[in-house]
TORKOL-4160 file (C-alpha; in steps of 0.2 Angstrom, whole numbers, padded with zeros to 4 digits, m for minus):
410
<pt num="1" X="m0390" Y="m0072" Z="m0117"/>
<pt num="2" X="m0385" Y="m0086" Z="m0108"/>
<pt num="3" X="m0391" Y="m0084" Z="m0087"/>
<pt num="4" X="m0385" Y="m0095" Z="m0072"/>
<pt num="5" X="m0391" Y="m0092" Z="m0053"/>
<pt num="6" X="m0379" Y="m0095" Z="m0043"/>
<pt num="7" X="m0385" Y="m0094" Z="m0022"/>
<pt num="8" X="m0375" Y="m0093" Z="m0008"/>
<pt num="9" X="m0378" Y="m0097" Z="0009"/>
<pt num="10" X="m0372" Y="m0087" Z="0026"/>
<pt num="11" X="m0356" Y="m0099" Z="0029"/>
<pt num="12" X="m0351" Y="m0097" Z="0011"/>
<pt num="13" X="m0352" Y="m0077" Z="0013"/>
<pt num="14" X="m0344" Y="m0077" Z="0032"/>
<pt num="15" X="m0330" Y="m0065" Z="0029"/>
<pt num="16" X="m0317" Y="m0062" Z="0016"/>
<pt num="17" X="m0308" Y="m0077" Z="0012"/>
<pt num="18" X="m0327" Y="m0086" Z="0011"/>
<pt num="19" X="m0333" Y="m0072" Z="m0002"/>
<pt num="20" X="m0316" Y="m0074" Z="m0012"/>
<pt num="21" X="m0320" Y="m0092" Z="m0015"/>
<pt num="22" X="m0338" Y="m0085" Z="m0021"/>
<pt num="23" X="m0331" Y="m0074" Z="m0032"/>
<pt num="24" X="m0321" Y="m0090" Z="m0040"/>
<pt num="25" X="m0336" Y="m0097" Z="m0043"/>
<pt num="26" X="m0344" Y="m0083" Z="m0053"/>
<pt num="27" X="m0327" Y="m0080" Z="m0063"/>
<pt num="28" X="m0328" Y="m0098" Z="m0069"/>
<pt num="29" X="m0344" Y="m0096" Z="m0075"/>
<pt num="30" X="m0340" Y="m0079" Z="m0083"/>
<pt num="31" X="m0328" Y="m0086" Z="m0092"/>
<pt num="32" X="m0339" Y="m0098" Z="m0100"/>
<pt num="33" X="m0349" Y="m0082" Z="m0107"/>
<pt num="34" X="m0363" Y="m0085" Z="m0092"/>
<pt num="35" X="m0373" Y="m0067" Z="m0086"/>
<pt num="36" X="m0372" Y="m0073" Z="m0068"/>
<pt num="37" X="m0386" Y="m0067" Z="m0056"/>
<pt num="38" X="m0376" Y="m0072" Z="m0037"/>
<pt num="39" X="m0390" Y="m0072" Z="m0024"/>
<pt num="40" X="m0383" Y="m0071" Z="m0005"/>
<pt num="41" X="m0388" Y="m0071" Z="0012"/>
<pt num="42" X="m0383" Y="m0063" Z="0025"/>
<pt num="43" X="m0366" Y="m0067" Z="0032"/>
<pt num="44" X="m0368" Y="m0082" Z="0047"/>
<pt num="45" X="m0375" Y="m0078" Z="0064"/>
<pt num="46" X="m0381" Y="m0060" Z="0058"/>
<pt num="47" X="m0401" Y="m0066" Z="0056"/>
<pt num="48" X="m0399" Y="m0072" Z="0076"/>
<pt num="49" X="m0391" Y="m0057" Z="0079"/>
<pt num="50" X="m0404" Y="m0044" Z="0072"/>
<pt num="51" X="m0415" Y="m0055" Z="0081"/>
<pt num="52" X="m0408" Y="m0054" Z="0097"/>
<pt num="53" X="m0406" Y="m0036" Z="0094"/>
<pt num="54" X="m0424" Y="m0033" Z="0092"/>
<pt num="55" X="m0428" Y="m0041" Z="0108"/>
<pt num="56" X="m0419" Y="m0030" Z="0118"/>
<pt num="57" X="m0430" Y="m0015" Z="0111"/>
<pt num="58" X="m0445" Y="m0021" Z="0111"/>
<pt num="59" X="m0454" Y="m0037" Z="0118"/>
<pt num="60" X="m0465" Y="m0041" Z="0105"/>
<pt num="61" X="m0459" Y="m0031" Z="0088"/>
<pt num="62" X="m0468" Y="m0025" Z="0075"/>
<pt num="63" X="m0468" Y="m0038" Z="0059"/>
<pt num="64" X="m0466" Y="m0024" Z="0050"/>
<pt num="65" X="m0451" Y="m0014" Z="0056"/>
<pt num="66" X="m0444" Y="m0032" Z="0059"/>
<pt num="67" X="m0442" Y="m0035" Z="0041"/>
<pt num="68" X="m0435" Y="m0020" Z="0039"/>
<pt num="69" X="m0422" Y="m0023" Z="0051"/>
<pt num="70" X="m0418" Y="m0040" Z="0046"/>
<pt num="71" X="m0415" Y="m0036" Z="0028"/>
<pt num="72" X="m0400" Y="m0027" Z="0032"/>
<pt num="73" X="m0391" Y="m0043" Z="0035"/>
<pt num="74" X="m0391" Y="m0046" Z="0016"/>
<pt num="75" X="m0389" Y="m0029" Z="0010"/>
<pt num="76" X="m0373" Y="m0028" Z="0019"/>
<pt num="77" X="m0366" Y="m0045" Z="0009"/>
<pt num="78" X="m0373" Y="m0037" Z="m0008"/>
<pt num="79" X="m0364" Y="m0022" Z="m0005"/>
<pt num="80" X="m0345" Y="m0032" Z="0001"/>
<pt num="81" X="m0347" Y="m0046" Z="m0012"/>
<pt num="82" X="m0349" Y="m0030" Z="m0025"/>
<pt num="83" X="m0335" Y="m0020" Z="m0021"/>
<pt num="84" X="m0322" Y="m0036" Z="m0021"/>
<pt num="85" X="m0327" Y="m0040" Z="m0040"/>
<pt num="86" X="m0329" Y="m0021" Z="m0043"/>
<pt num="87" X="m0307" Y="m0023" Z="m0037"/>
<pt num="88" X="m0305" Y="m0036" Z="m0048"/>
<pt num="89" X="m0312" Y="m0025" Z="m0064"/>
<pt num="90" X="m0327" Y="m0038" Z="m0065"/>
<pt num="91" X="m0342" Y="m0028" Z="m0070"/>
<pt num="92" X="m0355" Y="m0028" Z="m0057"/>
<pt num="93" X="m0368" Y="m0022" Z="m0046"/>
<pt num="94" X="m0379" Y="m0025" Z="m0031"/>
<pt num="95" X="m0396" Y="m0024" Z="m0029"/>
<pt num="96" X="m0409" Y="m0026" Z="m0015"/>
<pt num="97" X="m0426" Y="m0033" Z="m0015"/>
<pt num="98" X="m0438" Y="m0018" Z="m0017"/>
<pt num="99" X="m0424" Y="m0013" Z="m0033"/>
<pt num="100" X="m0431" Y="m0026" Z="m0044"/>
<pt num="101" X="m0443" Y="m0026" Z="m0039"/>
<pt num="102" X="m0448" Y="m0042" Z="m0032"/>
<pt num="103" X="m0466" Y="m0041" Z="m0024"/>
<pt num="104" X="m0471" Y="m0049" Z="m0012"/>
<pt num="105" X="m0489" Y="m0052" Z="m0004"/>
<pt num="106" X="m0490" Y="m0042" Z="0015"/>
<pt num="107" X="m0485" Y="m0058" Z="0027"/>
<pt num="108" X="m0472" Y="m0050" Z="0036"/>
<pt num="109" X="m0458" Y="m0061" Z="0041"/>
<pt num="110" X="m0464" Y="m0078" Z="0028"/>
<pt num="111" X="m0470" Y="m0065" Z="0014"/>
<pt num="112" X="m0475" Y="m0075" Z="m0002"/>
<pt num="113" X="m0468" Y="m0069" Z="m0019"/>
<pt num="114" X="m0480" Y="m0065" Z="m0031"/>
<pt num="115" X="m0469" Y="m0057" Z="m0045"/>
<pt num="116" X="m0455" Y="m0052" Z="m0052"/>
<pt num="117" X="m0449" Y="m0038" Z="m0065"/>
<pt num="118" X="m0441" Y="m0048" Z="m0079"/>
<pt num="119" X="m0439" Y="m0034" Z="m0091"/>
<pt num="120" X="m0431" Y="m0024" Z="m0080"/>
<pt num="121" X="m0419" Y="m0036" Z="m0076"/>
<pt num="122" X="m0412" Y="m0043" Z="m0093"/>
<pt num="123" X="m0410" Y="m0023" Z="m0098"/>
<pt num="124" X="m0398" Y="m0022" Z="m0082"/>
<pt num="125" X="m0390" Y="m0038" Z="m0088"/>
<pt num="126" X="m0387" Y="m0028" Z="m0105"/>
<pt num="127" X="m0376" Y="m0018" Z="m0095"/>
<pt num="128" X="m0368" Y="m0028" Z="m0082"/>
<pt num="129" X="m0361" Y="m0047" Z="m0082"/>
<pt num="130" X="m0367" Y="m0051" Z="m0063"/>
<pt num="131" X="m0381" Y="m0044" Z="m0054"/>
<pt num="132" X="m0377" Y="m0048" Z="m0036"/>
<pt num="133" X="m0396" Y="m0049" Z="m0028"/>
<pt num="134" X="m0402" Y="m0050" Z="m0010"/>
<pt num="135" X="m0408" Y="m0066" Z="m0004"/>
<pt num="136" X="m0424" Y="m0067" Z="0008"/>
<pt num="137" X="m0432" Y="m0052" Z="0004"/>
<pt num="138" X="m0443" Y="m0042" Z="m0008"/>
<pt num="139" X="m0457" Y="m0029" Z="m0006"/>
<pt num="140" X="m0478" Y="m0026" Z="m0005"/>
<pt num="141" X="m0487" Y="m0015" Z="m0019"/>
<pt num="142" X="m0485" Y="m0002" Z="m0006"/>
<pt num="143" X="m0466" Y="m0002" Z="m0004"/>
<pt num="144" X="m0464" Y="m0010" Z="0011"/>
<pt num="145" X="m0449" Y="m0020" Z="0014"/>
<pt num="146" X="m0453" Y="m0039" Z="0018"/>
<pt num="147" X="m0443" Y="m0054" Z="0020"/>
<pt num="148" X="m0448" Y="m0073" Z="0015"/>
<pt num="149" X="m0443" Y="m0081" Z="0030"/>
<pt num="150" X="m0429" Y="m0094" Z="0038"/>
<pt num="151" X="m0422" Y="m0100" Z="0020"/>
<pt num="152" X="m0428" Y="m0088" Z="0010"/>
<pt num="153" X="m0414" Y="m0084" Z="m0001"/>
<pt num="154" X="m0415" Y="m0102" Z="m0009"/>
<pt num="155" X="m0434" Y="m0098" Z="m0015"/>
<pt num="156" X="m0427" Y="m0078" Z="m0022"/>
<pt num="157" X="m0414" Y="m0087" Z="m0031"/>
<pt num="158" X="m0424" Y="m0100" Z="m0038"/>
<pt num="159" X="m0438" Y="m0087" Z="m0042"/>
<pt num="160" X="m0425" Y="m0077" Z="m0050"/>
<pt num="161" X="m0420" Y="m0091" Z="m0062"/>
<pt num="162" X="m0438" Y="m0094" Z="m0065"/>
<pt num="163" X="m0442" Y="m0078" Z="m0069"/>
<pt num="164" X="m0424" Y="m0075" Z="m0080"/>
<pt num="165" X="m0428" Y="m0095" Z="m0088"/>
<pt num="166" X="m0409" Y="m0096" Z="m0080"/>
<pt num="167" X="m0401" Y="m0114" Z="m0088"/>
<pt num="168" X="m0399" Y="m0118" Z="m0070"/>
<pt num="169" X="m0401" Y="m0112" Z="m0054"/>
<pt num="170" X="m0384" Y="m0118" Z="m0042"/>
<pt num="171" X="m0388" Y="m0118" Z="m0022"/>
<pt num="172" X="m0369" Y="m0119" Z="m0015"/>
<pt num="173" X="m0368" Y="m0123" Z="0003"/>
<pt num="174" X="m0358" Y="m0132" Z="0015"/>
<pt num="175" X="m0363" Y="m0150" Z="0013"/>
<pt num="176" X="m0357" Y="m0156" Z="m0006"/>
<pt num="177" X="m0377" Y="m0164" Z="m0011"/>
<pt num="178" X="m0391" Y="m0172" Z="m0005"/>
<pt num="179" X="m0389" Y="m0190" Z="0003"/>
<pt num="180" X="m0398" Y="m0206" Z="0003"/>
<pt num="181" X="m0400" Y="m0202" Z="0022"/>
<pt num="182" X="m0390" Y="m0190" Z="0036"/>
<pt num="183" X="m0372" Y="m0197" Z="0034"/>
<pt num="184" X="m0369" Y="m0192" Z="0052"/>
<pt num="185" X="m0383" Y="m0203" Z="0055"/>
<pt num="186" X="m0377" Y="m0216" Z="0044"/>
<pt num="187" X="m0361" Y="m0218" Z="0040"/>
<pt num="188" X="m0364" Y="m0228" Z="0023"/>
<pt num="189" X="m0375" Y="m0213" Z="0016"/>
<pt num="190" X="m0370" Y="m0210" Z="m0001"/>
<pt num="191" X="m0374" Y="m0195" Z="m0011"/>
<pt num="192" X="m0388" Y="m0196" Z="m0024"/>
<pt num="193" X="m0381" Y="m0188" Z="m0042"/>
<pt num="194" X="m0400" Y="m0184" Z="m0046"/>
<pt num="195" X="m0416" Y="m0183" Z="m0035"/>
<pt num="196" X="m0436" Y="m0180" Z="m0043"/>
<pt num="197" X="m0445" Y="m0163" Z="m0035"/>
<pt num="198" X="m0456" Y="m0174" Z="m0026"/>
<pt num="199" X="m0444" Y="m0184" Z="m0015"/>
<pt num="200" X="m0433" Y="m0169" Z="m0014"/>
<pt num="201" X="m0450" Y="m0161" Z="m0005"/>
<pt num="202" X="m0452" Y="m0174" Z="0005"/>
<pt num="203" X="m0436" Y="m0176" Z="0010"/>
<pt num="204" X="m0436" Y="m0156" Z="0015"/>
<pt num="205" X="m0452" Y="m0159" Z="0025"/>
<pt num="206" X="m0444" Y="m0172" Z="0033"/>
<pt num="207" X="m0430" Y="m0160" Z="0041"/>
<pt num="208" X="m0418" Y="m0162" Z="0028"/>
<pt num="209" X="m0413" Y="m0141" Z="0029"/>
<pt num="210" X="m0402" Y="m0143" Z="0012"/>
<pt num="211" X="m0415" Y="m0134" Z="0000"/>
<pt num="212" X="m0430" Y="m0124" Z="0009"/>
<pt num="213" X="m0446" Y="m0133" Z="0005"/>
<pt num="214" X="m0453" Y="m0118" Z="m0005"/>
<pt num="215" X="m0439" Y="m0117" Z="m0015"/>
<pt num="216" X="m0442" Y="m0134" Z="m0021"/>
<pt num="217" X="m0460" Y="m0129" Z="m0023"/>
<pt num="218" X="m0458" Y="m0115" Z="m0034"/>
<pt num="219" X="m0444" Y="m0126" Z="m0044"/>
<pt num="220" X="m0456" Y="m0139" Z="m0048"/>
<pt num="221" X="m0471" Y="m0129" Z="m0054"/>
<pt num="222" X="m0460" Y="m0117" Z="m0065"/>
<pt num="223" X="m0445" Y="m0133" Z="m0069"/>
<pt num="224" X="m0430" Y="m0124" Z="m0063"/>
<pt num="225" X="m0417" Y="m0136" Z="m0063"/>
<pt num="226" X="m0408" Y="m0136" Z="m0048"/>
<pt num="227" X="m0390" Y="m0142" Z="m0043"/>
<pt num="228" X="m0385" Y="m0141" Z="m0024"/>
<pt num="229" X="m0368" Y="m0143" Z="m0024"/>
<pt num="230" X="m0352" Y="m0137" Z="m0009"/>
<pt num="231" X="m0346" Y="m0116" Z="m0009"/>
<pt num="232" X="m0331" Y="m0127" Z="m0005"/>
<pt num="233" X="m0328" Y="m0143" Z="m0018"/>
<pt num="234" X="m0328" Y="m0142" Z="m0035"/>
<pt num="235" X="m0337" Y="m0159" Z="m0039"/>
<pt num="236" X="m0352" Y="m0160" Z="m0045"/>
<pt num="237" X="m0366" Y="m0160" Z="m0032"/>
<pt num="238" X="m0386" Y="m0167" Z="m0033"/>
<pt num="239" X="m0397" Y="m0161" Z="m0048"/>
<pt num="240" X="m0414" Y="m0157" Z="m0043"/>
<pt num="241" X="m0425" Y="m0158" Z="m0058"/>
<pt num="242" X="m0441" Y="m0167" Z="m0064"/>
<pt num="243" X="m0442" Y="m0185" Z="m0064"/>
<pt num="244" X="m0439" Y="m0196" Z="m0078"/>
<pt num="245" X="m0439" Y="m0216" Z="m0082"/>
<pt num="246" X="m0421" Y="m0219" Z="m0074"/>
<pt num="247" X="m0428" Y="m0209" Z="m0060"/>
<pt num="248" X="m0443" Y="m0222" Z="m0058"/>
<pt num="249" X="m0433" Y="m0237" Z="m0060"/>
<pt num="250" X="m0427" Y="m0235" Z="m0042"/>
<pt num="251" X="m0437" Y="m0240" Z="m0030"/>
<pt num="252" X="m0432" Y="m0231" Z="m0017"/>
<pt num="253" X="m0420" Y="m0216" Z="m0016"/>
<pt num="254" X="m0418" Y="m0212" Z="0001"/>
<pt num="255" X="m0423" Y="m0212" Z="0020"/>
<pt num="256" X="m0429" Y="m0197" Z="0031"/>
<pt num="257" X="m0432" Y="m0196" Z="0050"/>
<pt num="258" X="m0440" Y="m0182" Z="0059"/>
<pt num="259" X="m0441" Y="m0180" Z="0078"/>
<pt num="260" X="m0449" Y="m0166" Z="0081"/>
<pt num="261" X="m0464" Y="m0176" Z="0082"/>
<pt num="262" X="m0478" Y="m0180" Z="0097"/>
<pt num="263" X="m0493" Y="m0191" Z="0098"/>
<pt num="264" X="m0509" Y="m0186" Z="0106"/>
<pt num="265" X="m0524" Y="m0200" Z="0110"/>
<pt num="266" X="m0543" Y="m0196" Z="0113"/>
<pt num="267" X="m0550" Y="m0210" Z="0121"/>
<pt num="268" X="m0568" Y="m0216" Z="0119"/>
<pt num="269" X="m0573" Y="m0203" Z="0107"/>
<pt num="270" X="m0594" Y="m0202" Z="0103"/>
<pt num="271" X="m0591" Y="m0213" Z="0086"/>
<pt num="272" X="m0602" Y="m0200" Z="0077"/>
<pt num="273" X="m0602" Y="m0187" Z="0060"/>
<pt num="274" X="m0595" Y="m0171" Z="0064"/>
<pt num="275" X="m0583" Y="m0179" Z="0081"/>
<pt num="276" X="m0566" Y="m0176" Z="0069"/>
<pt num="277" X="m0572" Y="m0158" Z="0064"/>
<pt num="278" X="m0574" Y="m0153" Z="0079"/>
<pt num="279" X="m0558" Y="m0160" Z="0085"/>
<pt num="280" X="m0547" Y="m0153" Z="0070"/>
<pt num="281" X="m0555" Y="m0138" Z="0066"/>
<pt num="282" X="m0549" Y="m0128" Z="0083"/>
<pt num="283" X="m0531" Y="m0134" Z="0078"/>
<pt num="284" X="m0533" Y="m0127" Z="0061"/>
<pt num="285" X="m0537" Y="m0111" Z="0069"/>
<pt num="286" X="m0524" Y="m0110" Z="0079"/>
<pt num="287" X="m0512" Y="m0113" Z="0064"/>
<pt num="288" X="m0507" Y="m0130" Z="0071"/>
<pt num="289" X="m0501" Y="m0142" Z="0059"/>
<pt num="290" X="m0508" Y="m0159" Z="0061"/>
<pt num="291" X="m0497" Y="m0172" Z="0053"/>
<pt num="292" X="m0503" Y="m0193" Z="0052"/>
<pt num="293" X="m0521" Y="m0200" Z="0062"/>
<pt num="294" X="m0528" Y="m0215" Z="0063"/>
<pt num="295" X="m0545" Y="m0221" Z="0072"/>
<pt num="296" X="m0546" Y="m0236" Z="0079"/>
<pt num="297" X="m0561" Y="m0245" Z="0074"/>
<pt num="298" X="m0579" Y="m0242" Z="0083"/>
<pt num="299" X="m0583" Y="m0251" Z="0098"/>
<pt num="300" X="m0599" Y="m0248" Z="0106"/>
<pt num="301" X="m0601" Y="m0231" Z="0099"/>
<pt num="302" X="m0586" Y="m0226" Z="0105"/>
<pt num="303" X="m0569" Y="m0225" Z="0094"/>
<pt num="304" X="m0550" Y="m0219" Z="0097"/>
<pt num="305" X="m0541" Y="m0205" Z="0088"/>
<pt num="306" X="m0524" Y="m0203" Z="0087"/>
<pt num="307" X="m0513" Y="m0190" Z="0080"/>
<pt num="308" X="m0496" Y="m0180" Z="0077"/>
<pt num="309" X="m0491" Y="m0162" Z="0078"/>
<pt num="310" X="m0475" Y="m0153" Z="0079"/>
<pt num="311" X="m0468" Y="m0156" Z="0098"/>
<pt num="312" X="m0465" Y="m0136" Z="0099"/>
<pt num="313" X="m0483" Y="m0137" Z="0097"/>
<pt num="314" X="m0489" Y="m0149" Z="0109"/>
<pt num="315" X="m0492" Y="m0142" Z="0126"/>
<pt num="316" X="m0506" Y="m0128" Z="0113"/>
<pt num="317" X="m0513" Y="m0143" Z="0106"/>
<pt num="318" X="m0516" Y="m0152" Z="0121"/>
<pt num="319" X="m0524" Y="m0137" Z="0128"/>
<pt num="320" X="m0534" Y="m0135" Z="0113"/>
<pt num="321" X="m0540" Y="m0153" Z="0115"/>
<pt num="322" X="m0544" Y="m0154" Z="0135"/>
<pt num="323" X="m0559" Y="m0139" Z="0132"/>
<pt num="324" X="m0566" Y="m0147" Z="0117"/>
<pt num="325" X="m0565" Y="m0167" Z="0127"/>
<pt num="326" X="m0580" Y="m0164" Z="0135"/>
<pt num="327" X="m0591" Y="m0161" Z="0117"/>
<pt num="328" X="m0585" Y="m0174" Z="0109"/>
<pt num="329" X="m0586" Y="m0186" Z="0123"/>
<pt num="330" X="m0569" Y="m0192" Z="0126"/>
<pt num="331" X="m0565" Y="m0201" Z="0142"/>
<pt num="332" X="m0545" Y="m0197" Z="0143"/>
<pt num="333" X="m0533" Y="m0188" Z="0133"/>
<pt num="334" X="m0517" Y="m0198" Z="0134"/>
<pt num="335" X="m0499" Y="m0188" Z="0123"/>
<pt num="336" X="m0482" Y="m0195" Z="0120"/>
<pt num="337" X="m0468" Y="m0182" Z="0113"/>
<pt num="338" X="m0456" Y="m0194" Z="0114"/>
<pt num="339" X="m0459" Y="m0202" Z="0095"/>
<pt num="340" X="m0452" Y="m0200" Z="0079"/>
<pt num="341" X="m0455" Y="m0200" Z="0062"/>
<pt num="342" X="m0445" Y="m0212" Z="0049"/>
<pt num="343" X="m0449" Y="m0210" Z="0031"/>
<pt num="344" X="m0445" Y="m0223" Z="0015"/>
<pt num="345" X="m0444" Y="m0211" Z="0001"/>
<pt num="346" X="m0445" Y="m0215" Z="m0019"/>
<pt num="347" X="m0455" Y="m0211" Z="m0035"/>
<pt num="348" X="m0448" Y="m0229" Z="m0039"/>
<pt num="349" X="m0465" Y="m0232" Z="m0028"/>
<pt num="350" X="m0476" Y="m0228" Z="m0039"/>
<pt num="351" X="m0469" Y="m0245" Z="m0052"/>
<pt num="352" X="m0463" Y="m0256" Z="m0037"/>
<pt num="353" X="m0474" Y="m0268" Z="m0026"/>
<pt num="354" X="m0466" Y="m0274" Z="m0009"/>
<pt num="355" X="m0459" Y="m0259" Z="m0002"/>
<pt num="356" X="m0469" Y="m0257" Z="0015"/>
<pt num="357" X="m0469" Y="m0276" Z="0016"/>
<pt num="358" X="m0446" Y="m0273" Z="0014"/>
<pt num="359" X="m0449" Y="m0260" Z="0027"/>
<pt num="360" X="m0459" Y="m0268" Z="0039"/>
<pt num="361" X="m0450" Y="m0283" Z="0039"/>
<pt num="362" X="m0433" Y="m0272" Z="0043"/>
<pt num="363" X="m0441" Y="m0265" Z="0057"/>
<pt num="364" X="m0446" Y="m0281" Z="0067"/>
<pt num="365" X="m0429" Y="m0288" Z="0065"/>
<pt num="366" X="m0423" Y="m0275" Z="0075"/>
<pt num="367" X="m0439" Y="m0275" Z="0088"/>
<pt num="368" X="m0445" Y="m0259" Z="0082"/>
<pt num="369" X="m0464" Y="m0257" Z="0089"/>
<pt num="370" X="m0474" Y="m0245" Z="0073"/>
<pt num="371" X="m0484" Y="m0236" Z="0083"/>
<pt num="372" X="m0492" Y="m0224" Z="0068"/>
<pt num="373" X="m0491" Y="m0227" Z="0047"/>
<pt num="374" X="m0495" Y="m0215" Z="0034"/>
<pt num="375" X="m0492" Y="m0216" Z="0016"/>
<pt num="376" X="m0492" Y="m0207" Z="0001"/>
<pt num="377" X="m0489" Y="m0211" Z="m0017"/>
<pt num="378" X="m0470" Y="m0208" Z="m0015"/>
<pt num="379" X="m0470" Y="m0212" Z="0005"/>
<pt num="380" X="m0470" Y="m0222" Z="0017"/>
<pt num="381" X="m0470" Y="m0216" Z="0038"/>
<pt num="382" X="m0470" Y="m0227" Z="0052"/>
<pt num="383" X="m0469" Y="m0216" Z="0070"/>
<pt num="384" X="m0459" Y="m0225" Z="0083"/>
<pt num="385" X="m0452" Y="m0222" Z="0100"/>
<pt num="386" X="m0437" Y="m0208" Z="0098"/>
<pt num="387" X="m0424" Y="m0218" Z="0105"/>
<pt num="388" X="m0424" Y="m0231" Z="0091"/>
<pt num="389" X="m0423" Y="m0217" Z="0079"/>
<pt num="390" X="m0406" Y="m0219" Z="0071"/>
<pt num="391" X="m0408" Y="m0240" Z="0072"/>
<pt num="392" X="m0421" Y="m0237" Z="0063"/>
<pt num="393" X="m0413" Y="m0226" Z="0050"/>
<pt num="394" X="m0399" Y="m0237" Z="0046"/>
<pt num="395" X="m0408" Y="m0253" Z="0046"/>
<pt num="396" X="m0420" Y="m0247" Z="0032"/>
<pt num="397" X="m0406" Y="m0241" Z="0023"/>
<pt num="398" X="m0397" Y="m0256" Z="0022"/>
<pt num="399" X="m0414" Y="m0264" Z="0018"/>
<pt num="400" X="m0416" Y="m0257" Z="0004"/>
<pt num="401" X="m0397" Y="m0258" Z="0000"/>
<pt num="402" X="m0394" Y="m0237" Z="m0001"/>
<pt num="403" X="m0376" Y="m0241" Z="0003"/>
<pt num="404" X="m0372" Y="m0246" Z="m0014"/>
<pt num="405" X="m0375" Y="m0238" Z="m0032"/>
<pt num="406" X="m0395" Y="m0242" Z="m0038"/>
<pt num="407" X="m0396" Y="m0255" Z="m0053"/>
<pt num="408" X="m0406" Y="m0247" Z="m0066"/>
<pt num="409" X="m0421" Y="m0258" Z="m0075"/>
<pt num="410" X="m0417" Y="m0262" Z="m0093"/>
């Protein structure tokens, strides 16, 4: 038996004449003896609008009545996309989450999946040629509806063709791949044929909202290929898969920028064990995510620390920060949200010396100030001031001459 996963997004499912162009998708791949497991979201706009709807009964909802509310949304795009094959003599049928099943752990509105029945699903594929399958959503072991949050349905499909050992798992949406950087950003971003998991995580860290992070989590640890490709072009897309020689021959594969970003600054901080716990611990409980730090070097006892956190978060973690200033011995709290975050990407990396010196250098020709740098094995993030976000995009990715189709290493 031969499986693909085919996932569609809210923009390919908005309306009629959208789903007819799905459903020449799947008969292409019908034809080419495939069982096809179609995987959907709910049409555009109807997530907000559940949403919205909830807030005008109730101020704070329960999470768990929400999830069942917002799981409509898909069910109502299963049901539509099955009776338009159903016309068309394809044989079919839709099924929801809790059908599968696909369990889920209880984290109302971002549950976790935990696992999903296999058996059950190759004996319907006996007796049908497309399973049409509700993104986002899934079940406890006590039955209760959940949903996997923003994105989800990339993470069910790619679960699914875990799961199934699909030959490929195809995420169709509206842009055509993934790009060296954000073409609207840079008009010389060229689309990348075949990305590693690792930069492709990076990249969705970043902000890049083609694939859902945990998507491309759950592709790496089970190796689900993973082709992203356009509801609306035939040509091929970007192949998601795990990294190989070729791969590593590049030294970088693209650049990334994030500006929901903010700086905060402890001033004269007692240069003692225990001061960073007792700063970071209090974020950590308030779920804050705390992104790059650096401390400045001792003087007198006394050092700086310096981090980033999401800007939505800011004003909580400043808050946070200004009762615990007088334990650690602080003089000042000083915060900037006006930063951003621009990101070298490459498992190349990992073989090539040079590339933050190539970066650096691109930067102070155009009298960009690196407030902040963090690396990784694959990364490389300088924080700068916002406004020089897009220069700073577009000189790194002539720098490292993204423009143009990479030379691969004999």
């Amino acid at each position: 038996m031969k499986i693909i996963v085919q996932k569609f997004g809210g923009t390919s499912v908005a309306g009629l004449n959208r789903m007819k162009q799905v459903k020449a998708k799947v008969e292409k791949k019908l034809k080419k003896g495939y069982k096809v497991i179609v995987v959907l979201s709910a049409m555009a706009g109807e997530t907000d609008r559940l949403i919205s709807l909830a807030s005008d009964f109730s101020k704070n909802p329960d999470p768990c009545e929400m999830d069942v509310l917002l799981t409509t949304g898909e069910q109502v795009s299963v049901a539509l996309f099955s009776m338009l094959l159903k016309d068309e003599g394809i044989n079919a049928r839709s099924l929801l989450g809790f059908q599968i099943p696909i369990h889920t752990d209880r984290s109302y509105g971002k549950a976790r999946i935990l696992e999903i029945d296999d058996e059950k699903l190759k004996k319907l594929l006996e007796r049908y040629d497309v399973l049409v399958v509700a993104g986002f959503q899934g079940c406890d072991f006590q039955h209760n509806l959940t949903t996997l949050g923003r994105g989800g349905s990339d993470t069910s499909a790619v679960a699914l063709a875990a799961a199934l050992k699909a030959e490929v798992c195809e995420i169709y949406t509206d842009v055509d791949g993934v790009y060296t950087t954000d073409p609207n950003v840079c008009s010389k971003a060229r689309k990348i044929p075949k990305i590693a998991y690792d930069e492709m995580l990076e990249m969705a860290s970043m902000g890049a909202k083609v694939l859902q992070i945990r998507s491309v989590e759950f592709a790496k640890k089970y190796n689900v290929p993973v082709h992203v490709r356009s509801t609306f072009k035939d040509e091929p897309g970007t192949l998601v898969v795990k990294e190989d020689e070729v791969m590593e021959s590049v030294m970088v594969s693209g650049i990334a920028y994030d500006k929901d970003q903010a700086r905060i600054t402890l001033v004269d901080v007692f240069d003692e064990p225990g001061v960073a716990a007792r700063i970071f611990e209090p974020l950590a409980a308030h779920n804050i995510v705390v992104d790059m730090i650096v401390q400045n070097p001792s003087h007198e006892g006394r050092t700086d620390i310096t981090f980033t956190v999401s800007r939505k978060e800011m004003d909580t973690a400043i808050e946070i920060i200004e009762r615990v200033k007088g334990e650690i011995g602080a003089r000042d709290v000083f915060y900037d949200p006006q930063v951003s975050k621009v990101s070298v990407i490459g498992v190349g990396m990992r073989n090539h010396s040079g590339v933050a010196a190539i970066a650096f250098k691109a930067l102070k020709s155009e009298n960009i100030n690196i407030l902040m740098i963090s690396t990784s094995e694959i990364k490389i993030s300088c924080l700068i001031e916002e406004k020089y976000t897009e220069l700073a995009v577009r000189t790194l990715h002539e720098a490292f001459g993204l423009d143009k189709e990479p030379k691969m290493e004999q």
